[in-house]
N, C-alpha and C positions, 0 to 999 in steps of 0.2 A: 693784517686783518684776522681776526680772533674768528675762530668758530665755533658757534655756539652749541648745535647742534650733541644730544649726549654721545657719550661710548657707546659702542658695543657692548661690553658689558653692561651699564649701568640700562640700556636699552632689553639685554639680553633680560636680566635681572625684573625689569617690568613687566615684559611678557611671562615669565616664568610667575609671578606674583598673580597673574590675572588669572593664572589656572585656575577654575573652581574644585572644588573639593568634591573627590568622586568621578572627576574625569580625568585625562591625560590628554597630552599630544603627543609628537614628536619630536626629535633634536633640531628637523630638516623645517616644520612648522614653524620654532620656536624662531629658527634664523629667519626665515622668508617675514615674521610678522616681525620681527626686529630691522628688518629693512635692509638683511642680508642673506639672501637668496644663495644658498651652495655654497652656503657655511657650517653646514648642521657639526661638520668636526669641532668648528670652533667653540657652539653652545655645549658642546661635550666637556672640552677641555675648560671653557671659562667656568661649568658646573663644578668640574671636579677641583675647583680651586678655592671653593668656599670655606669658609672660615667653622671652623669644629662651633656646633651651636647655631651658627645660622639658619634662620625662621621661615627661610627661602624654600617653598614647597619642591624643590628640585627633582623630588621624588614622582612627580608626575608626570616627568620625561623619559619616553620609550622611544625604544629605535625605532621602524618604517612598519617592521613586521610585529610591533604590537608586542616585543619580546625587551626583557632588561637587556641592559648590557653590559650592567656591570658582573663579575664573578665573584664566588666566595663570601667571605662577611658583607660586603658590598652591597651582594647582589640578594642576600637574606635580610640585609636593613631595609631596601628599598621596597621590597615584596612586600615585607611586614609592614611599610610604611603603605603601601598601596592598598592592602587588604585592609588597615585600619582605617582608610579611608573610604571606603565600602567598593571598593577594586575586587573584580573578580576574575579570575583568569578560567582559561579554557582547561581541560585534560592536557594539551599541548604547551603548556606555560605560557599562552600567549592572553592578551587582553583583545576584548571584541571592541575596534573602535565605535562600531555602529552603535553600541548602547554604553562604552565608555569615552570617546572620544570628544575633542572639542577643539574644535578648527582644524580638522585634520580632511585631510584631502579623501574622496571621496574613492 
């Protein structure tokens, strides 16, 4: 018997496409709406596997605390990519969900 049902990735991949532009979630968000609850490692790991070039806004995925997590060039592409997308951060590095977030737990 075949299941039809997508990946995880290809799942993970459609929540991460729904982000609008100008907001974030989280890794833990991105798993729970991909229909994998206390996965948020995995959306990290299946992010950081994309293909150089890929159109996949991946960059509007934050850790819990609203902070990157990635470091070094990584963590200055993503910032740059956040702040181009009218992302603002606190004095503390951190992103206000309350007026950047979206579907993030309250």
């Amino acid at each position: 018997m075949e299941n039809d049902e997508p990946s995880l990735p290809t799942r993970i991949y459609t929540v991460v496409a729904s982000i609008p532009p100008g907001k974030v979630t989280t890794y833990g968000a991105v798993a729970r709406l991909a229909g994998a609850a206390g996965a948020a490692r995995h959306v990290g790991i299946i992010l950081s596997r994309l293909p150089e070039g890929s159109t996949l806004p991946w960059f509007r995925v934050v850790n819990s605390q609203g902070k990157i997590s990635l470091t070094g060039p990584d963590y200055i592409r993503q910032k740059q990519a956040l702040l181009a997308d009218g992302v603002l951060f606190t004095r503390s590095d951190r992103i206000n969900f309350k007026i950047y977030g979206w579907l993030t737990p309250p």
